[in-house]
PDB file of N, CA, C and O in Angstrom:
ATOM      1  N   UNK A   1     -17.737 -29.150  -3.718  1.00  0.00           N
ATOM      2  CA  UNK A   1     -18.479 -28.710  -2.564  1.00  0.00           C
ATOM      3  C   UNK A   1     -19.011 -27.289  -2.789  1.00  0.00           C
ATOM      4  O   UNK A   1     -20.205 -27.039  -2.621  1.00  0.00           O
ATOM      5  N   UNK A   2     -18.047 -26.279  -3.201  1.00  0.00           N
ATOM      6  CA  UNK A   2     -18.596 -25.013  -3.134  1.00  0.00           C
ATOM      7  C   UNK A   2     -19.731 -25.033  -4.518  1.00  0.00           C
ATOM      8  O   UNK A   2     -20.669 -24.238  -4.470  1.00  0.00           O
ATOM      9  N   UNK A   3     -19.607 -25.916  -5.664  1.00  0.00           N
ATOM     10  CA  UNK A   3     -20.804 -25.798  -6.531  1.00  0.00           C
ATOM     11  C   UNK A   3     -22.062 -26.203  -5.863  1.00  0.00           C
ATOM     12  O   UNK A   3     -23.180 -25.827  -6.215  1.00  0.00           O
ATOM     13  N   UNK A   4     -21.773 -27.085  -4.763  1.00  0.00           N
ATOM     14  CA  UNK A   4     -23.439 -27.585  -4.374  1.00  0.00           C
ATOM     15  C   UNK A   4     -23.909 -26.541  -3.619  1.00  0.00           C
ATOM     16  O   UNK A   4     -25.092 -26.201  -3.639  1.00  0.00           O
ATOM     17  N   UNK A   5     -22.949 -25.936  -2.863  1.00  0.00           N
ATOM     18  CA  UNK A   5     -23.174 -24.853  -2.048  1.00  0.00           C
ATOM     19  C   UNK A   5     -23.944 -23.704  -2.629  1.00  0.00           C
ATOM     20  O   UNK A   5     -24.807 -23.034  -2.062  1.00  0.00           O
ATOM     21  N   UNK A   6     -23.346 -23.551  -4.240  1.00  0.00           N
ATOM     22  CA  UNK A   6     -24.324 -22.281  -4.882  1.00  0.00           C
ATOM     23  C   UNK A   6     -25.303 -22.838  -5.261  1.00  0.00           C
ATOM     24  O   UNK A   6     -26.317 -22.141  -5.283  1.00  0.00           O
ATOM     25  N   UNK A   7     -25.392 -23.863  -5.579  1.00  0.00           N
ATOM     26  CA  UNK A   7     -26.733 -24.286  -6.248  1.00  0.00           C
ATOM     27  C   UNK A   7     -28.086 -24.534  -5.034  1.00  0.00           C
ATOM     28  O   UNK A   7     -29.297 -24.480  -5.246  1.00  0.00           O
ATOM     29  N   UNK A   8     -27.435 -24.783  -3.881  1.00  0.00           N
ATOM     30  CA  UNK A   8     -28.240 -24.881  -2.820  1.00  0.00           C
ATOM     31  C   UNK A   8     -28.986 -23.444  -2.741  1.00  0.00           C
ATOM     32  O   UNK A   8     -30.175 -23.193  -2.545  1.00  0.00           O
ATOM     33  N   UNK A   9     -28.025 -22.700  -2.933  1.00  0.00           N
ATOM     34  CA  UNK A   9     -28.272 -20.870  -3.020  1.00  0.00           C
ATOM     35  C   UNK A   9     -29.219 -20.196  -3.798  1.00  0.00           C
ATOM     36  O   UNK A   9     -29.578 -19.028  -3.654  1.00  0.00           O
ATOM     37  N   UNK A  10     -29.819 -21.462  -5.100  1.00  0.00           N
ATOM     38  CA  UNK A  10     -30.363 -20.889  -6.347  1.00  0.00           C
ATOM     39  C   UNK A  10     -29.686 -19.886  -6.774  1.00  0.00           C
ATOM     40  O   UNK A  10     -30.130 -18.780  -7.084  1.00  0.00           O
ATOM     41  N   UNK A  11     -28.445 -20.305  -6.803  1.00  0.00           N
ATOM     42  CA  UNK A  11     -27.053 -19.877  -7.875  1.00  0.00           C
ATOM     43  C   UNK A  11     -26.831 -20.408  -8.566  1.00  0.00           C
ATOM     44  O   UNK A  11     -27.168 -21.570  -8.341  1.00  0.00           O
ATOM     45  N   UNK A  12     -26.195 -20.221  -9.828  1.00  0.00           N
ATOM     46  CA  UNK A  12     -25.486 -20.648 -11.224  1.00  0.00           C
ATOM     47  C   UNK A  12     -23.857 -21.446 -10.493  1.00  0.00           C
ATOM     48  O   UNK A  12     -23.044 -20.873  -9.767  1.00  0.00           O
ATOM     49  N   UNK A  13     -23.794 -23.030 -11.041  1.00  0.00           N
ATOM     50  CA  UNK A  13     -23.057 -23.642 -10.322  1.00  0.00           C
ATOM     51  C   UNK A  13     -21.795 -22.920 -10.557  1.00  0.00           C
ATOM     52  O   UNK A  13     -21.069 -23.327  -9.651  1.00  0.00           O
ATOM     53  N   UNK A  14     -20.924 -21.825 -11.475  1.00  0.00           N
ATOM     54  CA  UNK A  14     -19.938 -21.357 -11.633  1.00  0.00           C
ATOM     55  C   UNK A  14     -20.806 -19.846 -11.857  1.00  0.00           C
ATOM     56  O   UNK A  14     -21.716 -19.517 -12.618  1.00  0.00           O
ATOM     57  N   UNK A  15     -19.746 -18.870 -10.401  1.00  0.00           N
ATOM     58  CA  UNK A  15     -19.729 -18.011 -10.498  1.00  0.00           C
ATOM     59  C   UNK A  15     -19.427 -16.717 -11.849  1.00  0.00           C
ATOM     60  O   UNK A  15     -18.400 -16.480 -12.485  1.00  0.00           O
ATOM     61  N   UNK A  16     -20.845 -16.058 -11.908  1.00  0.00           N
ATOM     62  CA  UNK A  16     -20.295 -14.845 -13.010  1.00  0.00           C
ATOM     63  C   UNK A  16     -19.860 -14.156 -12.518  1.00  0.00           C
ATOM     64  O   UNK A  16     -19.230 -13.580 -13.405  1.00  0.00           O
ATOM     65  N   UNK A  17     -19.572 -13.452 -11.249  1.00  0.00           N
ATOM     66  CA  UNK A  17     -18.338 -11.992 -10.690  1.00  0.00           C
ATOM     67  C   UNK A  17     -17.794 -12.669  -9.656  1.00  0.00           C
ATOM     68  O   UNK A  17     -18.331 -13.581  -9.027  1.00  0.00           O
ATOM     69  N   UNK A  18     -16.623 -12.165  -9.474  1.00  0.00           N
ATOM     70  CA  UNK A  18     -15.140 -12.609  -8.741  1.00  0.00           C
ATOM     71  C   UNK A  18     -15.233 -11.777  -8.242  1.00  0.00           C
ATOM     72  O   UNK A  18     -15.851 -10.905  -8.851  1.00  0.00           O
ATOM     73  N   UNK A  19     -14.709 -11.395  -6.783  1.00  0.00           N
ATOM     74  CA  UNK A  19     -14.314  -9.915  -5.933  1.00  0.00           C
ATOM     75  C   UNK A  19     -12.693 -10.272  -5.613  1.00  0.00           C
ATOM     76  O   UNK A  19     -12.464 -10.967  -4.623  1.00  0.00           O
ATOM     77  N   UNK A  20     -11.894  -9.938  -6.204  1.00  0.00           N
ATOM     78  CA  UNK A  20      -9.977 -10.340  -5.324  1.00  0.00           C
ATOM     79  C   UNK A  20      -9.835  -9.402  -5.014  1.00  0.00           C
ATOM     80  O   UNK A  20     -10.293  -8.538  -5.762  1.00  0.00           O
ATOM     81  N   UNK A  21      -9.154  -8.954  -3.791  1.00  0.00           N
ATOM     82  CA  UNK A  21      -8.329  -8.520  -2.772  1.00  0.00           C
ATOM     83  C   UNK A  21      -6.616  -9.052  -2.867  1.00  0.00           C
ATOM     84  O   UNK A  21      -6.293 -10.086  -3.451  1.00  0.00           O
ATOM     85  N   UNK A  22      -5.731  -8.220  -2.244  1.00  0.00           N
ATOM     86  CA  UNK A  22      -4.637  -8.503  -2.157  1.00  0.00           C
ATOM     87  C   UNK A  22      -4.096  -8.163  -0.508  1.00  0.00           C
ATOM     88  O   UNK A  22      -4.685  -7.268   0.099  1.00  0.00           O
ATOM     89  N   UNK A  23      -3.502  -8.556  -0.151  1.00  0.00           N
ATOM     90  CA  UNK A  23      -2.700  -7.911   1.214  1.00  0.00           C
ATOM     91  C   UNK A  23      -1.391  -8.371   1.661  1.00  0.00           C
ATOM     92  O   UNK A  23      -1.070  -9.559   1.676  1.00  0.00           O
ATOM     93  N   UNK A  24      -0.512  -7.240   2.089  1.00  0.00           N
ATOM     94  CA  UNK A  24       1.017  -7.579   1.715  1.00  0.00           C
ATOM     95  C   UNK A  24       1.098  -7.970   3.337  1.00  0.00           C
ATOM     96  O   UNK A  24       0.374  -7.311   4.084  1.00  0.00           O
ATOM     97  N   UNK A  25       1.827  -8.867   3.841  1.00  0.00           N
ATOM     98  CA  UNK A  25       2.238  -9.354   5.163  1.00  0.00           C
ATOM     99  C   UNK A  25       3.400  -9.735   5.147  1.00  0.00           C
ATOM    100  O   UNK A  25       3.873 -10.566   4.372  1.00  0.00           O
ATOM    101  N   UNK A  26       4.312  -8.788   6.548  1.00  0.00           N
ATOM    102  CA  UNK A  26       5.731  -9.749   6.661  1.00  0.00           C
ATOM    103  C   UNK A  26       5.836 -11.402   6.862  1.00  0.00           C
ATOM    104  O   UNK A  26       5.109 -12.272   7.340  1.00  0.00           O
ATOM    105  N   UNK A  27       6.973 -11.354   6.315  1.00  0.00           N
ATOM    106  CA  UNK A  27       7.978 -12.902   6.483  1.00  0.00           C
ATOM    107  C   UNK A  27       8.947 -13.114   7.601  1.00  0.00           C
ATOM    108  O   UNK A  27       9.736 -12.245   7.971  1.00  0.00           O
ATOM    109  N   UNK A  28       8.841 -14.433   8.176  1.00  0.00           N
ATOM    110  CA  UNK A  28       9.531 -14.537   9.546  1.00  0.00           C
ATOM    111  C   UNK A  28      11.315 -14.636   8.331  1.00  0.00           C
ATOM    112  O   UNK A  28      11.672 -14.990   7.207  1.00  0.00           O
ATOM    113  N   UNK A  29      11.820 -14.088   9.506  1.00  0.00           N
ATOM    114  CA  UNK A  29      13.471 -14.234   9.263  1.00  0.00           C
ATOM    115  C   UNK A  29      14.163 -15.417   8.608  1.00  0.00           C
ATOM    116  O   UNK A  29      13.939 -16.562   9.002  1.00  0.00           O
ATOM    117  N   UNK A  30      14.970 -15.164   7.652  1.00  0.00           N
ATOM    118  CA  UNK A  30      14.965 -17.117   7.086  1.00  0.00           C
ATOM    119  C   UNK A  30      14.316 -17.169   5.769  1.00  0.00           C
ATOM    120  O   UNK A  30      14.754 -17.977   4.950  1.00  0.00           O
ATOM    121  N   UNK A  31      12.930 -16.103   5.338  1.00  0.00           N
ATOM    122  CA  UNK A  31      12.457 -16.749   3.971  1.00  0.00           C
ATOM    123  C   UNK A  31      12.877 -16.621   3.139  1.00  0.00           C
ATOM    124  O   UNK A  31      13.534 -15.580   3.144  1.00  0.00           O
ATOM    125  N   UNK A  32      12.930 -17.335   1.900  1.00  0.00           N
ATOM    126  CA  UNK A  32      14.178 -17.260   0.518  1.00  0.00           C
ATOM    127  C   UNK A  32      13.930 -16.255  -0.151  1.00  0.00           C
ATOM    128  O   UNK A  32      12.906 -16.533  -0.776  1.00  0.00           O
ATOM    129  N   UNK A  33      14.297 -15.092  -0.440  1.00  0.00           N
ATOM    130  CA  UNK A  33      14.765 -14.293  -0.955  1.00  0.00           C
ATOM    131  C   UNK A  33      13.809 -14.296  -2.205  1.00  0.00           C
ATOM    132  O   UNK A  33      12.891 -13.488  -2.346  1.00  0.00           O
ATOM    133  N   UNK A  34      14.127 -15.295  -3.096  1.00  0.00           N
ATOM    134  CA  UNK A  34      13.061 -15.357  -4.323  1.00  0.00           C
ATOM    135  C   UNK A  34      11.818 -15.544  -4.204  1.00  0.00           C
ATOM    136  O   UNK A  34      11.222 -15.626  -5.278  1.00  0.00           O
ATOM    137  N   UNK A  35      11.214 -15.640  -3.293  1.00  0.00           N
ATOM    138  CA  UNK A  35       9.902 -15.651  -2.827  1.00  0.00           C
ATOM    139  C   UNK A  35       9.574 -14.515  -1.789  1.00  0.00           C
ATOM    140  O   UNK A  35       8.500 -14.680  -1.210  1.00  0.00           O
ATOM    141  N   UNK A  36      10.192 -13.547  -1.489  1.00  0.00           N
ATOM    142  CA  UNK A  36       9.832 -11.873  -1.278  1.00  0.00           C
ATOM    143  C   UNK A  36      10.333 -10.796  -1.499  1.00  0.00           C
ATOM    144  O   UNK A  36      11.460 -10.656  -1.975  1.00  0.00           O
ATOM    145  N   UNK A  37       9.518  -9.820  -1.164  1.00  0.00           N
ATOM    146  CA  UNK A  37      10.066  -8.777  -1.979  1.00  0.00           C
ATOM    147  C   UNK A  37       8.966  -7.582  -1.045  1.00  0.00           C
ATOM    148  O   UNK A  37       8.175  -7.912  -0.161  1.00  0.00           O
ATOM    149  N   UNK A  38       9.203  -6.226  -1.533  1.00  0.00           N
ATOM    150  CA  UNK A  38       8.801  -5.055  -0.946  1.00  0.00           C
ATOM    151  C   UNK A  38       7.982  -4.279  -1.278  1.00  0.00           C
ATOM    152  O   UNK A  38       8.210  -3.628  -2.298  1.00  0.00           O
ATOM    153  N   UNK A  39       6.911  -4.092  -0.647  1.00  0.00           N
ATOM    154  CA  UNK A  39       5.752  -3.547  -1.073  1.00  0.00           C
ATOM    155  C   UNK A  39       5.977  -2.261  -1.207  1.00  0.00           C
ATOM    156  O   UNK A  39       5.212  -1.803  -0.358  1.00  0.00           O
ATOM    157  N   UNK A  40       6.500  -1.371  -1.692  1.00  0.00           N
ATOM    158  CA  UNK A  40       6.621  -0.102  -2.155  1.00  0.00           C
ATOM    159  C   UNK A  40       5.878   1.179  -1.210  1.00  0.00           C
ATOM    160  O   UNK A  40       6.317   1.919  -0.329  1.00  0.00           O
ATOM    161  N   UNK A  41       4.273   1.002  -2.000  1.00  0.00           N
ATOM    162  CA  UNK A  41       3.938   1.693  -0.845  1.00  0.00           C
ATOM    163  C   UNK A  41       3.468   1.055   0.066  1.00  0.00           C
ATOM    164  O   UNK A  41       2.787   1.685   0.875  1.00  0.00           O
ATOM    165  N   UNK A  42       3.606  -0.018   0.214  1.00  0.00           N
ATOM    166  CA  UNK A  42       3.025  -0.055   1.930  1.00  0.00           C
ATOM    167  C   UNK A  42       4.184  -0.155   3.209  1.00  0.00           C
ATOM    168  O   UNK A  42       4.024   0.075   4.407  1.00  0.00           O
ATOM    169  N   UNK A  43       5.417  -0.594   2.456  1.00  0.00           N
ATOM    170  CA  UNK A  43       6.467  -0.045   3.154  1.00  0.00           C
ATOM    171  C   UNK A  43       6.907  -1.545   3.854  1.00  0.00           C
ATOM    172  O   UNK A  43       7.538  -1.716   4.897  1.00  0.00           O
ATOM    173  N   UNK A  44       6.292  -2.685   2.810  1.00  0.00           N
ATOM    174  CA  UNK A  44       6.279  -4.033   3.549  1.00  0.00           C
ATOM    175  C   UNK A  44       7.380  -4.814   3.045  1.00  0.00           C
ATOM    176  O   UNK A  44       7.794  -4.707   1.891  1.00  0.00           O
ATOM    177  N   UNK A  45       7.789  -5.488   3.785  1.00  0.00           N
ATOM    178  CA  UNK A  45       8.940  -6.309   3.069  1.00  0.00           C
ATOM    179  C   UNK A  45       8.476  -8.291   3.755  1.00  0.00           C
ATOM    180  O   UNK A  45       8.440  -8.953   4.792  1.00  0.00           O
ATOM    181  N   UNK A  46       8.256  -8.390   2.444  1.00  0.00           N
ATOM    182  CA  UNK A  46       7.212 -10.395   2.342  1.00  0.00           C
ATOM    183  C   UNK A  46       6.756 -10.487   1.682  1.00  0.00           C
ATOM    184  O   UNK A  46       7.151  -9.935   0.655  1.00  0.00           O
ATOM    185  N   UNK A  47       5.395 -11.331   1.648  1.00  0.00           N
ATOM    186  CA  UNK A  47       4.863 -11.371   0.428  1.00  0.00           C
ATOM    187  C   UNK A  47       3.524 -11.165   0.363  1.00  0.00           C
ATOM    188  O   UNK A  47       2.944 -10.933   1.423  1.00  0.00           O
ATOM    189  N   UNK A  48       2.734 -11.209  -0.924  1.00  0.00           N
ATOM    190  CA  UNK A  48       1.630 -10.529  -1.246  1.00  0.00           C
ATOM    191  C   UNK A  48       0.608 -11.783  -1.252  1.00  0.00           C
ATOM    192  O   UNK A  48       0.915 -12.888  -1.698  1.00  0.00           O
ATOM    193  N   UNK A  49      -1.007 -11.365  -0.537  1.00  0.00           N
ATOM    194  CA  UNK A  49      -1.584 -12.796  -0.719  1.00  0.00           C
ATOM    195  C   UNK A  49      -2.920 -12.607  -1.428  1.00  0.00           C
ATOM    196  O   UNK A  49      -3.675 -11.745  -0.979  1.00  0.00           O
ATOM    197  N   UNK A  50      -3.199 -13.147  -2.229  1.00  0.00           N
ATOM    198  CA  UNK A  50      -4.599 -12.837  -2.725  1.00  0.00           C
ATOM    199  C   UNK A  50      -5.840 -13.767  -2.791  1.00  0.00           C
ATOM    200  O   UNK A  50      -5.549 -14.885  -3.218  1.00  0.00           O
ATOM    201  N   UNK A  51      -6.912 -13.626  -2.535  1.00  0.00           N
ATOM    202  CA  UNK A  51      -8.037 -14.453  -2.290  1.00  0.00           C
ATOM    203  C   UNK A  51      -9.313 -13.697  -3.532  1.00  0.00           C
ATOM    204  O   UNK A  51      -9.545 -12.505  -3.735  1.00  0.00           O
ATOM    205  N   UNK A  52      -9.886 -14.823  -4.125  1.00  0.00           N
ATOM    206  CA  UNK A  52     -11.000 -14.285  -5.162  1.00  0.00           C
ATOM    207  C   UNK A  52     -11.781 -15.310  -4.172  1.00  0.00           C
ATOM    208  O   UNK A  52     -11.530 -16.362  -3.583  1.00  0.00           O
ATOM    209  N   UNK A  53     -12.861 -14.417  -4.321  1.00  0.00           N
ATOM    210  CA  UNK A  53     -14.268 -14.789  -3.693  1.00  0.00           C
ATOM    211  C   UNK A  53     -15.195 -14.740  -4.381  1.00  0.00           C
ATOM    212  O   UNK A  53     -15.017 -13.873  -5.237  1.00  0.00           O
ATOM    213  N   UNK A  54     -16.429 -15.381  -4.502  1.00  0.00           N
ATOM    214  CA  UNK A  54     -17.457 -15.422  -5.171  1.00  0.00           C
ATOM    215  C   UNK A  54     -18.524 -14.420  -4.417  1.00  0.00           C
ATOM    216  O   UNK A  54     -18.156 -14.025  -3.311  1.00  0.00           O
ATOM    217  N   UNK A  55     -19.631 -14.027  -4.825  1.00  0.00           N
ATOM    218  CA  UNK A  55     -20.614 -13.018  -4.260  1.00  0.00           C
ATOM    219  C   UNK A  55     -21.407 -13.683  -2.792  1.00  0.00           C
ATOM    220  O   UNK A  55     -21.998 -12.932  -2.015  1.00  0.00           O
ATOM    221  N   UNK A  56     -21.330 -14.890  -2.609  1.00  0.00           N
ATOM    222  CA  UNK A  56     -22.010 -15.190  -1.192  1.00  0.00           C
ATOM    223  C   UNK A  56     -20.414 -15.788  -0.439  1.00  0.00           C
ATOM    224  O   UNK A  56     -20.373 -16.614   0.473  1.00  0.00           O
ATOM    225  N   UNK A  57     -19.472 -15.283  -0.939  1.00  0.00           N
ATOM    226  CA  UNK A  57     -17.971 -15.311   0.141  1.00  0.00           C
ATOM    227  C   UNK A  57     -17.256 -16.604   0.023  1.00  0.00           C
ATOM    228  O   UNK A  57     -16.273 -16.819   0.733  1.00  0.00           O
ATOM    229  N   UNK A  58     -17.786 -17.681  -1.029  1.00  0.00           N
ATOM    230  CA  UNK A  58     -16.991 -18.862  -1.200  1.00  0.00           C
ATOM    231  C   UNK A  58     -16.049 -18.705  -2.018  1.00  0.00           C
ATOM    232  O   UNK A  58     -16.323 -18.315  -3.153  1.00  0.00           O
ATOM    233  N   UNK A  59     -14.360 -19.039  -1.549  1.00  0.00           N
ATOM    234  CA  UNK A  59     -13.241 -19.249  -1.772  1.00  0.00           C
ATOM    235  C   UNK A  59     -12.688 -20.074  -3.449  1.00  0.00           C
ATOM    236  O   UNK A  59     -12.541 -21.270  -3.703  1.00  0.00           O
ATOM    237  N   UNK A  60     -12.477 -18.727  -4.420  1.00  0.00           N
ATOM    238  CA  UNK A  60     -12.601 -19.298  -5.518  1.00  0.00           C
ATOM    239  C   UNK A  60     -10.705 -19.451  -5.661  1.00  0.00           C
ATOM    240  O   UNK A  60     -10.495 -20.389  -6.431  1.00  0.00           O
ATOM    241  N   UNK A  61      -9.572 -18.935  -5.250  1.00  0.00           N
ATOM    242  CA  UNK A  61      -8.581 -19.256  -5.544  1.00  0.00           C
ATOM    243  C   UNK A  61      -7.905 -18.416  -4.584  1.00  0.00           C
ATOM    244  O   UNK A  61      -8.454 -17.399  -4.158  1.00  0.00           O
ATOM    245  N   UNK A  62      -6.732 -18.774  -4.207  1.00  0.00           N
ATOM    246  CA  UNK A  62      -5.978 -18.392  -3.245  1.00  0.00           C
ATOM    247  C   UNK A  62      -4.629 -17.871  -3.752  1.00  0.00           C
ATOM    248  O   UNK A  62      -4.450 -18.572  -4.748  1.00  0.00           O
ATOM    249  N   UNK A  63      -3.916 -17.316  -3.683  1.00  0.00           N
ATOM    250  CA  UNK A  63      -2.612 -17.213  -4.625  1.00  0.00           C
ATOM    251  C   UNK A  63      -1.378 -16.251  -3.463  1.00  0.00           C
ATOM    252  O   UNK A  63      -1.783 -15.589  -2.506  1.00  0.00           O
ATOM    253  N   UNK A  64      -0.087 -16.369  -3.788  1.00  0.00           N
ATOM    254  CA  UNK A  64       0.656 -16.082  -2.810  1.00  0.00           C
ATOM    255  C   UNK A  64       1.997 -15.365  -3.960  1.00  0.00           C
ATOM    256  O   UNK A  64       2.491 -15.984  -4.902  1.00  0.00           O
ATOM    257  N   UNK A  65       2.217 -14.486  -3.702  1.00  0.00           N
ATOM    258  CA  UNK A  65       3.450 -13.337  -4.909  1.00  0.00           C
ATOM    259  C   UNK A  65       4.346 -12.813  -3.697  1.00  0.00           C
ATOM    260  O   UNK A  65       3.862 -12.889  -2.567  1.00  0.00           O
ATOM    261  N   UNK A  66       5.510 -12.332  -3.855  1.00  0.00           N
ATOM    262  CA  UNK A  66       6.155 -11.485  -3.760  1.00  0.00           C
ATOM    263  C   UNK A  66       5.737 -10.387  -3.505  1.00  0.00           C
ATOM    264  O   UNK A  66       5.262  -9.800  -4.478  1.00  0.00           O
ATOM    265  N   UNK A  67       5.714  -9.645  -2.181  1.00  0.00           N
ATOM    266  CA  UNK A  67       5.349  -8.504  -2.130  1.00  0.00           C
ATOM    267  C   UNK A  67       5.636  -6.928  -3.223  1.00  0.00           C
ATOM    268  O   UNK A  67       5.068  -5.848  -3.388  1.00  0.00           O
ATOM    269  N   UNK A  68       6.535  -7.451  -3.622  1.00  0.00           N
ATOM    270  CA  UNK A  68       6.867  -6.433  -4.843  1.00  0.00           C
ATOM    271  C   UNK A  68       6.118  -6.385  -6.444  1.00  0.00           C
ATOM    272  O   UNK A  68       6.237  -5.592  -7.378  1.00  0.00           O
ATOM    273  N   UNK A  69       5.083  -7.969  -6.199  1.00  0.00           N
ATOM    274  CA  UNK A  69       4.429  -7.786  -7.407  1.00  0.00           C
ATOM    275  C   UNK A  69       3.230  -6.782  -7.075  1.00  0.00           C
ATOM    276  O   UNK A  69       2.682  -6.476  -6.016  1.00  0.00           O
ATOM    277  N   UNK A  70       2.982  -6.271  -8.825  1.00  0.00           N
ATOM    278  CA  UNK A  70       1.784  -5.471  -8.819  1.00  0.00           C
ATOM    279  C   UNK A  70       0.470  -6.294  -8.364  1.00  0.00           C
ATOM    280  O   UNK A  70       0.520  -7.515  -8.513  1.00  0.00           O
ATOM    281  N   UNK A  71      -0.815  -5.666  -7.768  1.00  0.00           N
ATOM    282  CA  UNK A  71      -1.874  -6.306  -7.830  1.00  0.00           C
ATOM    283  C   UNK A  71      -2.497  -7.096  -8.865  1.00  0.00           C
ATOM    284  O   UNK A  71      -3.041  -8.197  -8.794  1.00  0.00           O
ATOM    285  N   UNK A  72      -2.293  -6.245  -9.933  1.00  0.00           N
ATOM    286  CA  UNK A  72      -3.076  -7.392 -11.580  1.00  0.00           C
ATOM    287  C   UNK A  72      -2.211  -8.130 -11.521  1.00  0.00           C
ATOM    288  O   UNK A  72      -1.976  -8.362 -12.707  1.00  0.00           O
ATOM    289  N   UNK A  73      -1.456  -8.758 -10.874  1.00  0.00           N
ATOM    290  CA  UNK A  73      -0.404  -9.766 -11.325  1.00  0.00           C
ATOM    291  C   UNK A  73      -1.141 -11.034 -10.750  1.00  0.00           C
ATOM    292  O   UNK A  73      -1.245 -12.104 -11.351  1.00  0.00           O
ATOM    293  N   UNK A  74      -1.707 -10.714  -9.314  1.00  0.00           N
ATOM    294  CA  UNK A  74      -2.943 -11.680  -8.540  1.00  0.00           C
ATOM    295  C   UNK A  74      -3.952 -12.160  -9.431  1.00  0.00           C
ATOM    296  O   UNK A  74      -4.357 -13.320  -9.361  1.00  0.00           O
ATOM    297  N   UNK A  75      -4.394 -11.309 -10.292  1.00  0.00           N
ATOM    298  CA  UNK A  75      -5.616 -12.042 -11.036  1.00  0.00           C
ATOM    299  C   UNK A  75      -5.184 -12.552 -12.246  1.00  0.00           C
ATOM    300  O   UNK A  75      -6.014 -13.192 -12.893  1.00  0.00           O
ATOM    301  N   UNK A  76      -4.074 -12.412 -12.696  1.00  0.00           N
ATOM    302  CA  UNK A  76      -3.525 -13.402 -13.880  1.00  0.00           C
ATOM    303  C   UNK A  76      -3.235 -15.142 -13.995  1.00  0.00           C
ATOM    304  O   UNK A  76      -2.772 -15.845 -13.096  1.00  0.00           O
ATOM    305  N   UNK A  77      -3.524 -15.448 -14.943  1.00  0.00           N
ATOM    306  CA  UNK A  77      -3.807 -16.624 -14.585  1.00  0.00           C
ATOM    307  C   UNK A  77      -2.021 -17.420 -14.890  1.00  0.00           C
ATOM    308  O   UNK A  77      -1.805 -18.617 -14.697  1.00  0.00           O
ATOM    309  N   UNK A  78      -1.102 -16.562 -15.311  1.00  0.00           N
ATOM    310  CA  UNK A  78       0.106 -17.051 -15.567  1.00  0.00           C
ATOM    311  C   UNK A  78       1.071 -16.187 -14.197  1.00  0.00           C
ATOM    312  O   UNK A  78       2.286 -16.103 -14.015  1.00  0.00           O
ATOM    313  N   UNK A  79       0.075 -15.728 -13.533  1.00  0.00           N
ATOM    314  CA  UNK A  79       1.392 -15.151 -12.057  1.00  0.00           C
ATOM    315  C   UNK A  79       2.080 -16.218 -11.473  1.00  0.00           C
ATOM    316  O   UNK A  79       1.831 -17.307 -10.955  1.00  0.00           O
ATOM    317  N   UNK A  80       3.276 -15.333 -11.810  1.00  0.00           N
ATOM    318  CA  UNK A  80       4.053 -16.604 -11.006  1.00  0.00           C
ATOM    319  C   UNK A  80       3.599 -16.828  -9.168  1.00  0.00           C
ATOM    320  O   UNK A  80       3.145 -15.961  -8.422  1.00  0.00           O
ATOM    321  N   UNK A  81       3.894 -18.176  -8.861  1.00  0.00           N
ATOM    322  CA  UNK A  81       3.752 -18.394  -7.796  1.00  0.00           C
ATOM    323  C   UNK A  81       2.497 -19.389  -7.094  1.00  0.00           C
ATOM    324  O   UNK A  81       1.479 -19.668  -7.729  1.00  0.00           O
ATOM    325  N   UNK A  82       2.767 -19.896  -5.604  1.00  0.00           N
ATOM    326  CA  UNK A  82       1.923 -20.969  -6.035  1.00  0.00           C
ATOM    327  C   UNK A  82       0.117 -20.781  -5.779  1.00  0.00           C
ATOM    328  O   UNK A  82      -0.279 -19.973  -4.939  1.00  0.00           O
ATOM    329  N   UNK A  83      -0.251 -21.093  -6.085  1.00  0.00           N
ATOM    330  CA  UNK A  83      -2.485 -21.627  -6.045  1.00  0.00           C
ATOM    331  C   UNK A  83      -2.485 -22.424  -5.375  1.00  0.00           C
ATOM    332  O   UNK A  83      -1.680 -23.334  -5.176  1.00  0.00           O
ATOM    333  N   UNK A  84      -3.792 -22.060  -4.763  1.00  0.00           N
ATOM    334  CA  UNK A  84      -4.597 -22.926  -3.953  1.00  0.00           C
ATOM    335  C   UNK A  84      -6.090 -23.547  -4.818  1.00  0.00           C
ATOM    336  O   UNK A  84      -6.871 -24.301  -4.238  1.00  0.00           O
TER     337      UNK A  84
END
């Protein structure tokens, strides 16, 4: 869907630049331990979520870390944890 979408765009059906973001958000009471952790500086304790977007805002991968991982850990393609 999102390739017809760029091509509708007179876009190249696979994006050449990615934009990812990260943002650390608490965890309700109860979540397992191995799946959060503490954002250092942001002073967060959950986990970290990251979204790559393509240049007209379509949803190229979704990914979910431990708030204690670093940001480049989001754009690796071996971070632990699960994809969308």
């Amino acid at each position: 869907m999102r390739r017809r979408l760029r091509e509708q765009k007179k876009r190249s059906a696979d994006p050449s630049l990615v934009v990812l973001d990260t943002q650390s958000v608490h965890v309700a009471a109860g979540a397992p331990a191995e799946t959060t952790g503490r954002d250092v500086a942001k002073e967060v304790l959950g986990r970290k979520r990251g979204l790559a977007v393509d240049v007209l805002g379509l949803v190229i991968a979704i990914v979910v870390l431990a708030a204690s991982a670093h940001e480049n850990a989001a754009g690796s393609p071996s971070a632990p944890g699960p994809r969308l």
